[in-house]
Structure formats: structure tokens, C-alpha cells
KETORSE-143193 format. One record per residue: residue in three letters; x, y, z of N, C-alpha, C, CB in turn. Coordinates in steps of 0.001 Angstrom, whole numbers, plus 500000, padded with zeros to 6 digits. Glycine has a CB too. Example, Ala and Ser with C-alpha at 12.3 -4.5 7.8 and 13.67 -1.06 7.14 Angstrom:
ALA513190494310507800512300495500507800513200496700507800511308495527509046/SER512850497750507080513670498940507140512900500030507870514084499402505725/
This chain:
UNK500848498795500000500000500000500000500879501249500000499043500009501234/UNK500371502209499144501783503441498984500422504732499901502542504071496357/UNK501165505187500736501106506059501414501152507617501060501843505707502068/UNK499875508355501017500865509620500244499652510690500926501098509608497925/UNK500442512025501441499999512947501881500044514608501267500481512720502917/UNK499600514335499996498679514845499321498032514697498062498937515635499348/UNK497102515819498068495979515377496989496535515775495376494376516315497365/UNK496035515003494804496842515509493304495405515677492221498251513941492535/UNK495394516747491435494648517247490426495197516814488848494640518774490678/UNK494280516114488506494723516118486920493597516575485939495162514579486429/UNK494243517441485325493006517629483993494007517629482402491936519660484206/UNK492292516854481385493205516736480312491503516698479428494607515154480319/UNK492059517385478585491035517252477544490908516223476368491055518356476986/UNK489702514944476704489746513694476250489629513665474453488532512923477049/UNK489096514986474585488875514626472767487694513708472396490283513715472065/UNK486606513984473423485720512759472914485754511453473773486199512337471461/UNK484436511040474304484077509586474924483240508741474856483963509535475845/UNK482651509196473304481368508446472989481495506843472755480762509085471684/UNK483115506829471626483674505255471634483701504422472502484768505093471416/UNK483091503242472860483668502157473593484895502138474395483831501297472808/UNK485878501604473228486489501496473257487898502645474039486144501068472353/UNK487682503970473510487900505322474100487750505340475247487207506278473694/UNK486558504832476013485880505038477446486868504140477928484151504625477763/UNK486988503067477873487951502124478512489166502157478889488060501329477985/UNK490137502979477418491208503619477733491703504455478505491414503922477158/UNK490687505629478412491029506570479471490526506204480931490469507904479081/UNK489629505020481107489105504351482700490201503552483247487686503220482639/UNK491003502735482047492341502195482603493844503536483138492891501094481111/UNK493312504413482033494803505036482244494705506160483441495406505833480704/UNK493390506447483716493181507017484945493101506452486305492248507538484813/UNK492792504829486388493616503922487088494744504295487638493918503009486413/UNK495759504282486436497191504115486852497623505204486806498032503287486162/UNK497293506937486919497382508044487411497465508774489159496469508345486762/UNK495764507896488938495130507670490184495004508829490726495750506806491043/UNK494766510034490464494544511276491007493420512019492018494529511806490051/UNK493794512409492864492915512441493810491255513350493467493821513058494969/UNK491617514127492252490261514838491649490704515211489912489841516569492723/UNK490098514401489405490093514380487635489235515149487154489754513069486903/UNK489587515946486085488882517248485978489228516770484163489701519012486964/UNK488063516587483279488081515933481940487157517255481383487347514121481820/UNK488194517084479942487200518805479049486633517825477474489032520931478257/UNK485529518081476875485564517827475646485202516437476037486832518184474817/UNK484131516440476718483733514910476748482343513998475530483158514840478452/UNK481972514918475651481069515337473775479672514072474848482433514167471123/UNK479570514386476136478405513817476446477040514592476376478598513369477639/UNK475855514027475849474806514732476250474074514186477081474137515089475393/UNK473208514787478008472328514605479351471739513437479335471231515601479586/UNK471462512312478859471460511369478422472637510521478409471031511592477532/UNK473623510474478349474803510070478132476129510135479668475110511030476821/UNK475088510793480931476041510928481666476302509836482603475900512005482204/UNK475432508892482795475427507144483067477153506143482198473447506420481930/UNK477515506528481054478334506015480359479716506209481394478282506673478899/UNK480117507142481366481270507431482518481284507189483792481540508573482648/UNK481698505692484259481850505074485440483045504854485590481193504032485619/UNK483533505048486586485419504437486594485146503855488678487378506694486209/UNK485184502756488494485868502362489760486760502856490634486338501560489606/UNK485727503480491659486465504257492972486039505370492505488178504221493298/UNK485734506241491904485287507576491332483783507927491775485385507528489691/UNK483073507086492543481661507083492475481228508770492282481025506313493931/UNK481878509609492878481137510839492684482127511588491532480921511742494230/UNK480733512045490522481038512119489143480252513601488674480466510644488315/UNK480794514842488152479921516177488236480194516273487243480054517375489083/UNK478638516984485979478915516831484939478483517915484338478595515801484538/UNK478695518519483088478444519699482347477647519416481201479643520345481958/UNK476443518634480891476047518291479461474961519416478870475353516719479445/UNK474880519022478014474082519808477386473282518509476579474907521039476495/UNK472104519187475213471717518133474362472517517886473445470623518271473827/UNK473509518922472953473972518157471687475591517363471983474077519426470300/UNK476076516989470604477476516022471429478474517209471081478106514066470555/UNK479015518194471723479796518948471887480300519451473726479210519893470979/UNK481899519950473448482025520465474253481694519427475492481416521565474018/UNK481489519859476551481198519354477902482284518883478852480355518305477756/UNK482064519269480627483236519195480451482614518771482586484373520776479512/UNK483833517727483007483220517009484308484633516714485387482335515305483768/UNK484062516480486453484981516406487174484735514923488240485057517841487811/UNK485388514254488326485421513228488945486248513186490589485961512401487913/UNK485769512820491379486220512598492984486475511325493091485162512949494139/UNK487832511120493675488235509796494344487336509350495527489688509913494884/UNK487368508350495825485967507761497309487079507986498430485148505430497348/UNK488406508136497931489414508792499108490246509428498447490226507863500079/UNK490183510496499195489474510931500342488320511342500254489992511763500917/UNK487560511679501415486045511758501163485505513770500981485189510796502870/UNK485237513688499824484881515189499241483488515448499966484710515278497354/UNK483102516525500701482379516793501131481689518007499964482829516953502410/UNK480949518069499228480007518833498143479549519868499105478637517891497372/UNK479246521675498544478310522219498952477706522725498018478522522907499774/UNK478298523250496814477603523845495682477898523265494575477815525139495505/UNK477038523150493405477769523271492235477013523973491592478160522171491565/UNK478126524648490419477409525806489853477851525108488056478204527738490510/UNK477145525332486954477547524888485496477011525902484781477017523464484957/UNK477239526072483006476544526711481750475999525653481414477342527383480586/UNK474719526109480932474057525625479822474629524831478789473594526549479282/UNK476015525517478457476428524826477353477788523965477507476543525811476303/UNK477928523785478696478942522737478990480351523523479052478930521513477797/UNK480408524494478946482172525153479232482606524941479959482624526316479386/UNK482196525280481691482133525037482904481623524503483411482067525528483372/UNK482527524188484666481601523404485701482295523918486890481552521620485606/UNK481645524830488126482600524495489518482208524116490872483311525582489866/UNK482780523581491241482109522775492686482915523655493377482357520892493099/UNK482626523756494981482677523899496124482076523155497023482460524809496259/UNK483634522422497646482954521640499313484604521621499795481878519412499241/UNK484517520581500852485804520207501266486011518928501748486220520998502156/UNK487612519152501979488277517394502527488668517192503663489543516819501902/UNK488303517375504527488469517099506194488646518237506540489628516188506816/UNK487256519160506311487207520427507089487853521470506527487719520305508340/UNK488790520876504742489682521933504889488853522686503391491624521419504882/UNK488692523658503421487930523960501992488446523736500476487670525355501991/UNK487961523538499674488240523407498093487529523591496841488517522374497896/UNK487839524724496313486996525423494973487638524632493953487202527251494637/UNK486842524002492665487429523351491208486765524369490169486862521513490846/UNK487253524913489474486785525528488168487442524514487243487267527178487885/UNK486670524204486575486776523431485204486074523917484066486315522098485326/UNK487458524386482714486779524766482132487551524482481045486312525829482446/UNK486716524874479431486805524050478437486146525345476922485734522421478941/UNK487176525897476441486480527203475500487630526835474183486667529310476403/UNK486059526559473266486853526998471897487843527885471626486131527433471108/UNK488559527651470524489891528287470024489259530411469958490395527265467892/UNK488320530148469382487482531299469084487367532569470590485839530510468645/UNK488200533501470306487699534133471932488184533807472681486569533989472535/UNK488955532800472945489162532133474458489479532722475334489968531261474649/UNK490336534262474970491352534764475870489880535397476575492850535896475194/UNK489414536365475927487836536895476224487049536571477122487032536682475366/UNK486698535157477004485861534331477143486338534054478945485973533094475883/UNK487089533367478735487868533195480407488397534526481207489401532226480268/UNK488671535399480865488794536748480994487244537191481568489283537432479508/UNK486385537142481020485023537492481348484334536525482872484126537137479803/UNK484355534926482100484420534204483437484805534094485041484837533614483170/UNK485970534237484746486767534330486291486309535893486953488840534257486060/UNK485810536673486073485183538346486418484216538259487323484450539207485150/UNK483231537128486067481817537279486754481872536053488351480352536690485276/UNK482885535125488269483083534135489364483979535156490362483940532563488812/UNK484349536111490562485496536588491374484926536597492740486081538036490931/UNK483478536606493454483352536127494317483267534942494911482896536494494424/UNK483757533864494081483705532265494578485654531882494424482367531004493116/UNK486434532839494115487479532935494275488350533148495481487554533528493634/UNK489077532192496084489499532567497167491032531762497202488393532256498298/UNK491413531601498098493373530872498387492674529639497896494449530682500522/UNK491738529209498292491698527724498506491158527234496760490396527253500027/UNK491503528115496018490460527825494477491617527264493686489611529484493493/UNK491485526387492883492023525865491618491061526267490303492153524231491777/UNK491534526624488942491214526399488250491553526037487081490841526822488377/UNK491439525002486226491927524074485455491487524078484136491726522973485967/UNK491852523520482916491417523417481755491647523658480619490815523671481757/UNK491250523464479267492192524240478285491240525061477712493031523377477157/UNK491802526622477654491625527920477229492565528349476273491633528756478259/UNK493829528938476764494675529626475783495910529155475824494740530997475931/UNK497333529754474862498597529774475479498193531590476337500175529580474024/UNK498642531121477846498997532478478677500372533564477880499611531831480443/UNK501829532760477631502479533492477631503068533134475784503319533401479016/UNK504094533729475582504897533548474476505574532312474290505765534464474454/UNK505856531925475342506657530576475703506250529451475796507169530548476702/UNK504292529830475530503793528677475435503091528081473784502813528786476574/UNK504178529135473201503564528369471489505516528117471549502438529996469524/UNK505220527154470371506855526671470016507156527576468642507047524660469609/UNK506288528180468135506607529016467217506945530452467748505579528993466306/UNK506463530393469185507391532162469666506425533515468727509788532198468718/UNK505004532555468642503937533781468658503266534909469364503200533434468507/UNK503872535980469514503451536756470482502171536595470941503606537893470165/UNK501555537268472390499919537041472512499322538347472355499384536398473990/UNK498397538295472004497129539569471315496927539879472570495461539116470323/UNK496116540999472568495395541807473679494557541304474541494707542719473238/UNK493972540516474093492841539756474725493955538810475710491685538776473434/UNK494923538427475431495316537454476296495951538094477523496214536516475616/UNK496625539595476978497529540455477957496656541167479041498377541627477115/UNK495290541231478304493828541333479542493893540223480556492102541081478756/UNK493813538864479746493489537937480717494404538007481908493495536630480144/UNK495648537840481280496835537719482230497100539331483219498326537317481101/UNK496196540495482844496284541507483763495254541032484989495915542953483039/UNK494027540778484498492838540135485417493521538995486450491569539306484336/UNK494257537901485798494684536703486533495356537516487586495647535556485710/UNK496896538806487245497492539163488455496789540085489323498679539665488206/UNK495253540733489353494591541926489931493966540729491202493266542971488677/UNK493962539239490509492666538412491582494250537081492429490648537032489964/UNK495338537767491818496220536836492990496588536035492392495650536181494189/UNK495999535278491268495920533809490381497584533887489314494022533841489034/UNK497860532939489431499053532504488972499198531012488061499822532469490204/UNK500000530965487160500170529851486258500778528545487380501352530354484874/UNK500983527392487673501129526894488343502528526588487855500195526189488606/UNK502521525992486289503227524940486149504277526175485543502586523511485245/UNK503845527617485491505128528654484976505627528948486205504757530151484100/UNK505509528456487317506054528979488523506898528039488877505139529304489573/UNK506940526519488795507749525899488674508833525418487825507350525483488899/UNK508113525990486598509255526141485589509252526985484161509534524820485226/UNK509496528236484999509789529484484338510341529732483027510514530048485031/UNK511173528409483006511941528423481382511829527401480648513411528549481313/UNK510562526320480834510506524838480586509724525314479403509806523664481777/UNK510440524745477691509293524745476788509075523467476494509433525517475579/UNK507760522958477515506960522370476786505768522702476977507075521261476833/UNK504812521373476514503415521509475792502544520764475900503397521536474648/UNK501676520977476197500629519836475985499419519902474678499811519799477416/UNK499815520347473521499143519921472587499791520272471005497827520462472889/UNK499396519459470714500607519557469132499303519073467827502521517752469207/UNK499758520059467047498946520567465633499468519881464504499102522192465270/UNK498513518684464476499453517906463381498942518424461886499253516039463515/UNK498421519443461705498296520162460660499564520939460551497112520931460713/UNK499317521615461347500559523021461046502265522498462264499435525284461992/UNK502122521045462630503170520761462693503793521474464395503737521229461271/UNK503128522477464804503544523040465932503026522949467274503560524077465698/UNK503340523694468482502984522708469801502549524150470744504667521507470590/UNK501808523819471659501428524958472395501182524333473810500137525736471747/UNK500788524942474687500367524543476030499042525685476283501798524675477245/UNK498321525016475971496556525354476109496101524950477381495516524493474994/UNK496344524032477688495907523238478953496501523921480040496344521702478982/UNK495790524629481397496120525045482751495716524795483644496113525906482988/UNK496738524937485027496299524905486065496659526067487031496575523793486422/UNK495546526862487358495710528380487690495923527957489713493818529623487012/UNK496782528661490578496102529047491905496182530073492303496377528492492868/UNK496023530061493883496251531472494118497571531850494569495347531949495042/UNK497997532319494785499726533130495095499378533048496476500227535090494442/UNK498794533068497039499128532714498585499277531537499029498270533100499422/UNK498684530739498114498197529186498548499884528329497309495671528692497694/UNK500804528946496848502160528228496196502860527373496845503147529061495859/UNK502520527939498452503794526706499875503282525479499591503573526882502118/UNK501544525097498910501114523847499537501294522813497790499123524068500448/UNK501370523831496762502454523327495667503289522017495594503432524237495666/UNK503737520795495649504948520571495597505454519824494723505271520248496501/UNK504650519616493078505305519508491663504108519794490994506046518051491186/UNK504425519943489538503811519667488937504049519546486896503048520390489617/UNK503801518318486642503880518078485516503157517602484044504423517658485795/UNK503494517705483361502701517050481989502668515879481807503134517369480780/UNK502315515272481220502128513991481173501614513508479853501327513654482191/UNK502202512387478703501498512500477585500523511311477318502417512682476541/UNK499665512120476834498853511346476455498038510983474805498170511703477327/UNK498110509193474917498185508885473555496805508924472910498827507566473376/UNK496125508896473494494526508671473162494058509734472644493598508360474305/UNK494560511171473025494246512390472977495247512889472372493943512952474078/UNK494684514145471515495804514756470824496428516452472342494879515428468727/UNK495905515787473144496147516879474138496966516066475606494437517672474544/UNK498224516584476338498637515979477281498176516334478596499779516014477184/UNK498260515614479610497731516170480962498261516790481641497412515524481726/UNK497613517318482576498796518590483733497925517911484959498573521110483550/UNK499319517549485695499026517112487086499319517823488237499571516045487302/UNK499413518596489114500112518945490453499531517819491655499700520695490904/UNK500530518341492409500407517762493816500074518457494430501295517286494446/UNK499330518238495795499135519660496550499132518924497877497601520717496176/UNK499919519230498706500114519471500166498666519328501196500742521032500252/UNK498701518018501592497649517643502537497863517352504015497098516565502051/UNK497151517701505087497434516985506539496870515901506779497083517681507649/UNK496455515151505850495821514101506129496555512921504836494080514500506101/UNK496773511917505427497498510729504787496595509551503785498144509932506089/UNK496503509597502982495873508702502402496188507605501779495392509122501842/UNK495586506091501674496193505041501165495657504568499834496154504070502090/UNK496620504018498813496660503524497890496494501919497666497572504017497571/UNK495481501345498349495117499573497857495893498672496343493187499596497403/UNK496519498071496601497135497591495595496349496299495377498606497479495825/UNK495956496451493919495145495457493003495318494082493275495483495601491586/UNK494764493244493193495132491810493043494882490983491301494093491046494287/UNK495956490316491295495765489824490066494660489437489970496503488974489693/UNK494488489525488317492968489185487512493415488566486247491902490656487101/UNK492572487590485789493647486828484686492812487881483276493406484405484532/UNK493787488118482125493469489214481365492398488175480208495065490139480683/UNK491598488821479592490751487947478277491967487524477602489593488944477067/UNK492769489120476764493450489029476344494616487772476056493499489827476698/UNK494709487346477374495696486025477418495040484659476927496199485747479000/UNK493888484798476882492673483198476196492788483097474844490702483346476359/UNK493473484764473859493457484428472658494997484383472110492538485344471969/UNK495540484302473105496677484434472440497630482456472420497575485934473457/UNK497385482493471059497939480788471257499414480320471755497898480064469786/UNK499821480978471809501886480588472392501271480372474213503733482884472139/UNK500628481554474453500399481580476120499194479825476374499212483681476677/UNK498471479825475315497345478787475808498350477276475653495634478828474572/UNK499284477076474409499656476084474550500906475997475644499816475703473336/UNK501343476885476621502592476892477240501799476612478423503625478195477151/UNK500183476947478314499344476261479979499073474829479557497456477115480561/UNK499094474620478464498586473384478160499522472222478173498008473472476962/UNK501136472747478038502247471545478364502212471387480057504052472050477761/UNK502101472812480825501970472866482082501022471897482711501678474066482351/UNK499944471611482189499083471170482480498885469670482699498502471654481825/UNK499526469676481384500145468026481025500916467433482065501204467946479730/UNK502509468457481911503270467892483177502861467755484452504241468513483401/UNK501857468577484817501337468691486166500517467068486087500213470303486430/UNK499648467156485570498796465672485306499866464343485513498117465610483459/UNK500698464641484573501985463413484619502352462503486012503491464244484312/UNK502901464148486842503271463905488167502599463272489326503519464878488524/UNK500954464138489295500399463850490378499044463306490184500440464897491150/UNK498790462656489285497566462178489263497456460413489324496970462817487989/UNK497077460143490333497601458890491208496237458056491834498668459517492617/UNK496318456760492049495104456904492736495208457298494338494381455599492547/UNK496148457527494953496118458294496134495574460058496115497617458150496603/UNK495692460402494864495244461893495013493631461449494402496354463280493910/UNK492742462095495148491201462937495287491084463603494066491041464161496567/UNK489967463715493567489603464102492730489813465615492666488560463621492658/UNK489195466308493485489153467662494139490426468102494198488562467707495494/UNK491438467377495330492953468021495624493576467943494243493982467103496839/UNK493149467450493169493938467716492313493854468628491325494131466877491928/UNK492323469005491583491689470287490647492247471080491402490031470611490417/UNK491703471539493193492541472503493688493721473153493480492684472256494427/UNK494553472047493373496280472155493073496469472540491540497189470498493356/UNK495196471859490942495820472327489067495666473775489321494605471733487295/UNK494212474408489882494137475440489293495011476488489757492983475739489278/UNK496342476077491248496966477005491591498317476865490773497005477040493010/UNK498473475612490003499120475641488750498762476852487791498813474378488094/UNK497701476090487393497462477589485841497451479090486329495548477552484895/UNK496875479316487395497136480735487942498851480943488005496370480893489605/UNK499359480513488468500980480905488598501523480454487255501880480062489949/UNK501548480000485921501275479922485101500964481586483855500436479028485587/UNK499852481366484300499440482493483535499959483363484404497968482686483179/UNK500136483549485701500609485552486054502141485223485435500704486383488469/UNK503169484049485103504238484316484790504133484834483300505039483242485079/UNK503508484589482399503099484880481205503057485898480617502281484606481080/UNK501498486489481845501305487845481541502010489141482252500024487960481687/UNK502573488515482850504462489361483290505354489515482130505663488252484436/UNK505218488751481602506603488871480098505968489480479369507250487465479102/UNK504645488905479214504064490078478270503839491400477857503411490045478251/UNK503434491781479404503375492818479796504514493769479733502980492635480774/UNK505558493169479726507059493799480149507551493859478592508233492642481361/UNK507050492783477416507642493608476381506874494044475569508520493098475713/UNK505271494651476038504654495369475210505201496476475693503272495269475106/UNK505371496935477353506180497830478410507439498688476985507231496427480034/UNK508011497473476313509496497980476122509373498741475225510586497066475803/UNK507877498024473984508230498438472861507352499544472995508150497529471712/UNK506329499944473426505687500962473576506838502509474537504265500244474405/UNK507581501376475143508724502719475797509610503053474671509903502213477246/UNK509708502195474231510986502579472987510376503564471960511558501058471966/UNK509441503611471219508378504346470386507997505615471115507052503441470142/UNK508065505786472178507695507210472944508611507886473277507016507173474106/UNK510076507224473264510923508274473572511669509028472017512087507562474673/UNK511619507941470965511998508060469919510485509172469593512376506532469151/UNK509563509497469791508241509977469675509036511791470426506727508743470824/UNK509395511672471528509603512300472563510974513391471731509943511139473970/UNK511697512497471362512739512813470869512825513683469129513355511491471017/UNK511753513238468782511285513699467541510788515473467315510067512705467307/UNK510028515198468528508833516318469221509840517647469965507661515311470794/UNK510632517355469881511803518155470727512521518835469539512970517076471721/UNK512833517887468433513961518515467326512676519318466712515002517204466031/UNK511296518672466419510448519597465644509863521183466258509236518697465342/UNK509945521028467715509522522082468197511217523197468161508700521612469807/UNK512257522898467770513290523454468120513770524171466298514355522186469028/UNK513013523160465384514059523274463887512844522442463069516091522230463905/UNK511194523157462898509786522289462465510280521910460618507881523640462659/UNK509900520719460685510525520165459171508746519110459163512769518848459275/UNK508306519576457588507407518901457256507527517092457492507274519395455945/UNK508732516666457051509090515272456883508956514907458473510692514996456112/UNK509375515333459481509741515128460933507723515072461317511040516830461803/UNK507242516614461216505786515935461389505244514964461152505060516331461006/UNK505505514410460184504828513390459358505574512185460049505030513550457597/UNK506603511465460605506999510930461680506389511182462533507978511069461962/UNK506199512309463381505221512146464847503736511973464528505290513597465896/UNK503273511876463397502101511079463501502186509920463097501131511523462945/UNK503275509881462369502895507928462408502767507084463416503875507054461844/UNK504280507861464516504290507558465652503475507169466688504662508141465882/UNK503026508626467039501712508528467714500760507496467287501049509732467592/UNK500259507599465712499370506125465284499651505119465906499498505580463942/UNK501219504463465323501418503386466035500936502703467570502472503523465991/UNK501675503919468195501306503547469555499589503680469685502159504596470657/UNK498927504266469285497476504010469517497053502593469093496625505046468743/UNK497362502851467692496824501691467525497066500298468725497334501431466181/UNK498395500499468736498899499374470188498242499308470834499909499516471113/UNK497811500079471154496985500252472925495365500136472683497296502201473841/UNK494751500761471441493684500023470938493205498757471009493738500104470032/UNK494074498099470272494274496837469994494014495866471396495718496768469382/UNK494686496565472309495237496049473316493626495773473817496409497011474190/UNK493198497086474631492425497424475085491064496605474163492687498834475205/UNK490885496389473082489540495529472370489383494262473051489728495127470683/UNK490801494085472917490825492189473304490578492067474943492756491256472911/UNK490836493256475661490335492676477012488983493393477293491441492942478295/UNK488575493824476212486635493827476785486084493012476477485560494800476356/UNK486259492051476276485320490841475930484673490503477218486112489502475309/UNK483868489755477442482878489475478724483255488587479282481539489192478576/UNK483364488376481202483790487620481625483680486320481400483673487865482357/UNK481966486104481084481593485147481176481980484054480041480480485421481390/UNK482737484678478896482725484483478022484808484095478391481831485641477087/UNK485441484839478787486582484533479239486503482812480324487013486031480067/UNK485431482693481182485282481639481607485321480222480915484400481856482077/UNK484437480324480012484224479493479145485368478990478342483349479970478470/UNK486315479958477968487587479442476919488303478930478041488573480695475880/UNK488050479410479128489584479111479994489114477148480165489749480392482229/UNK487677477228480413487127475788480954487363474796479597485236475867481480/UNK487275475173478302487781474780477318489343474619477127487273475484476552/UNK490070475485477664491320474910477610491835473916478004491915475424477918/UNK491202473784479647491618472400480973491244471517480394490908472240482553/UNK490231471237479758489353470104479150489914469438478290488219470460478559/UNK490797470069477368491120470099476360492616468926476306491184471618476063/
């Protein structure tokens, strides 16, 4: 169990969750984030549609829909720690969403928000105006709006007026860039234009300047599903919270794959060879097989795991590495590499992700077909 005393915020704009398949990805990869309050933009749900987004351990789920599939934008609570709700306030049209409650007495404002390319600087500029009384030390606000500064396009596009407003408003109400305070000279990005080849950081996480001590990282994070990366901080808690570590589950995935079924099936054999006697019971020997095939299959899906691990690491740094020379020296040919790239690895993880939604019951059945067999 990993131990950790404080709460961490992630927001990332999904690009869409109507797919199956989509929903699953980002329910696994927010799993293994594990953030203490997930704040998702561009979920393209309508009011009707807000049942679809379930993630285990998340039970409390706040949502921004509207009727049509645009925009929308939600925030998800861990079951620990326990969020105490007092308000929530949303638009009509899904831009925003912000709650107010707290976590053991201690208070916590979420603005989540989510504005077309069109206006944005304007738009959030106007917002945080008309919210400036629900603004206080204890407020976060998150989401993708604009690049704030110069440093946040890789082309070194100055910002228009509208943005030099926003950023006068942000310093009149205390509010500060989070992740420019920790790193003042860091160019990166969380979103890249595979049209025009270039990279920006749209995605924020605003606080207040009094509340920076309780700060203590914060980073990007990429993400493949989305053409947009995440921004995480940590934030400084008095209260300790625990992390339950999973217990193995045998994957679908491993029922179709034939090298793994016939390597249970010599196992199986040899096991039979050894101990099947008329002194062994019918029962003690099923018992004992099946703690065979379980140790079996977790050795399996350990190797497996470890060199889909490699090749998907190897492709992201070469990805990583690409994304660095293009944002530094942009060459048409080099774009056209970071999307193949990126493809690749989706597709990987696609792929991945199809073969283990299949239905348990249906995973039962092949496995009982294998023993039999």
C-alpha cells in the first residue's frame, strides 16, 4: 500500500468519449494516474449520456452536458478521500463546471473549464470576472483555454490583447500559472497541431499566490489517446491517504493468444503426469491444478506485459525525441513521423484494450475449454 499525503489534480482534455472502446482507455489510464480529483474537458456527452462514465472508485462524478454532442466538460472525485460537496454551479452549454465543498474540514473550489479556440482569451477573461466572488486561496482552476504566455507556442507567437487582459485580470485576483512557477523556462506543451506541425500549452492549472507553499510539483504527462497531454500537480495535505494495491485478475486478452494457451497446456500436462495417482482425490487435484494455471498464467502475463512495456517505451521516447527537434528546427518530413508515431502507439493500445473487453463470462468458458482440452 503506497502512502501519500497529498491530493493531486489532473486535467486533460479527452477529445471525445462516445467510443467504447475510448471510454475504457482513458478508465484504465486514469487507474494508473490515480489522482485524487480528475477534471476531463471535451467529453462530447449529452444529458442522456452521463450514466456512460463510470470508473471504479470515482463514484462521485459532476457533469456539464448539454443536448447536443459537443464540448462538455466534468469532474470526477476519488471515494478517498472523502469530498464533502456544497455547491455546484455549470453553463448551459457545457464550458464550465465548479464545485465547492471540502476534505476534512479543509475547503476546496474546482473551476473546470473548456472554451473553443474562438475568443478564448475573452471568454475566460470574462468568466473568472463574473466568478470573482467564489474565488478565494483555497480555488484551483483548470482546463484548456489559451497559450497564457509567448513561451507557450513553440513558434514564439506573440499574445494579442485579449490574452495580455486575461493575464492583467489573473494578476489583479492573485491567480498565477502553476506549472510557469515551477518552471519558468521549461518549453513544453501539451498539445501539438498535426496540421501546422507546431505545439502549444493550452491546457492550465491556475492558483492562488498565497496558497504556492502547499504546491509541491507539477507536471505534463502525455497522452496517447488524445491529441492533448495532461497537467498534474500535487498539493500538500494533513491528512494521509492510502493507495490499495490490486490483486491479480487473469486478462481475456491472454485466452486468445495461442503461444500463452499452449505453454498452459504443456503445464498442464506435466502437472497431470506427476500427480495424478490413485492416492490423490479428485478435488485436491483440481485445487492444486488450478493454483498451477494461475501461477502459470501471472508468469506469462508478466513477460508480456514487460515487452509490450518495452516496445511501447521505445516508440515514445523516439516519439519524445522527435517532438523536441520539431519544436526546436519544424521540418514537414519530421511531422509526418510524429504522427505515424503517435498512430502506432494508439493503435497498440487500441488493439490492446479491444481484446480485454470481451465478457467475463465468456473469458470463463475458453479458459474451461482449455483444461478440458
Amino acid at each position: 500500500m503506497a502512502i501519500n499525503s497529498y491530493l493531486s489534480v489532473l486535467t486533460l482534455n479527452v477529445n471525445g468519449l462516445n467510443a467504447p472502446i475510448k471510454r475504457h482507455r482513458v478508465t484504465e489510464w486514469l487507474r494508473k494516474q490515480d489522482p485524487s480529483i480528475c477534471c476531463l474537458q471535451e467529453t462530447h456527452f449529452r444529458l442522456k449520456d452521463t450514466f456512460r462514465l463510470k470508473i471504479r472508485g470515482r463514484r462521485t462524478i459532476y457533469h456539464a452536458n448539454g443536448q447536443q454532442k459537443k464540448a462538455r466538460v466534468a469532474i470526477l472525485i476519488s471515494d478517498n478521500p472523502d469530498f464533502k460537496i456544497k455547491t455546484v454551479s455549470r453553463d448551459a452549454e457545457g464550458h464550465y463546471i465548479i464545485i465547492k465543498g471540502s476534505i476534512d474540514q479543509e475547503d476546496l473550489t474546482i473551476v473546470n473549464i473548456y472554451v473553443p479556440n474562438v475568443e478564448a482569451p475573452k471568454y475566460v477573461n470574462q468568466l473568472i470576472t463574473n466568478i470573482k466572488k467564489l474565488i478565494d486561496s483555497n480555488t484551483i482552476i483548470v482546463g484548456d483555454f489559451t497559450p497564457l504566455t509567448a513561451m507557450d507556442r513553440s513558434s514564439n507567437q506573440k499574445i494579442n490583447k485579449e490574452t495580455m487582459a486575461l493575464n492583467d485580470t489573473l494578476d489583479q485576483m492573485d491567480l498565477t500559472d502553476i506549472f510557469r512557477t515551477f518552471h519558468p523556462k521549461a518549453a513544453e506543451y501539451t498539445f501539438f497541431s498535426s496540421a501546422h506541425g507546431t505545439f502549444s500549452r493550452i491546457d492550465h492549472i491556475l492558483g492562488h499566490k498565497s496558497a504556492l507553499s502547499k504546491y509541491k510539483k507539477v507536471k505534463i504527462i502525455l497522452c496517447i489517446f488524445s491529441d492533448h497531454g495532461a497537467m498534474k500537480p500535487e498539493i500538500s495535505h494533513k491528512k494521509k491517504f492510502g493507495k490499495v494495491t490490486n490483486t491479480w485478475r487473469l486478462k481475456n486478452i491472454l485466452l486468445k493468444n495461442e503461444w500463452a494457451n499452449q505453454a498452459v497446456k504443456e503445464e498442464i500436462k506435466k502437472y497431470m503426469e506427476v500427480n495424478e495417482n490413485d492416492n490423490t482425490t479428485t478435488q485436491n487435484l483440481w485445487d492444486a491444478a488450478k493454483v498451477v494455471i494461475r501461477g502459470k498464467y501471472m508468469a506469462i502475463q508478466a513477460f508480456l506485459k514487460k515487452e509490450e512495456r518495452s516496445q511501447i517505451h521505445n516508440l515514445t521516447l523516439c516519439l519524445k525525441e522527435l517532438e523536441k527537434e520539431q519544436q526546436i528546427k519544424p521540418k514537414t518530413s519530421r511531422r509526418q513521423e510524429i504522427i505515424k508515431i503517435r498512430a502506432g502507439i494508439n493503435a497498440i493500445e487500441t488493439k490492446k484494450t479491444s481484446l480485454t473487453m470481451k465478457p467475463e463470462a465468456d473469458s470463463l468458458k475458453e479458459l474451461t475449454k482449455l483444461i478440458n482440452h
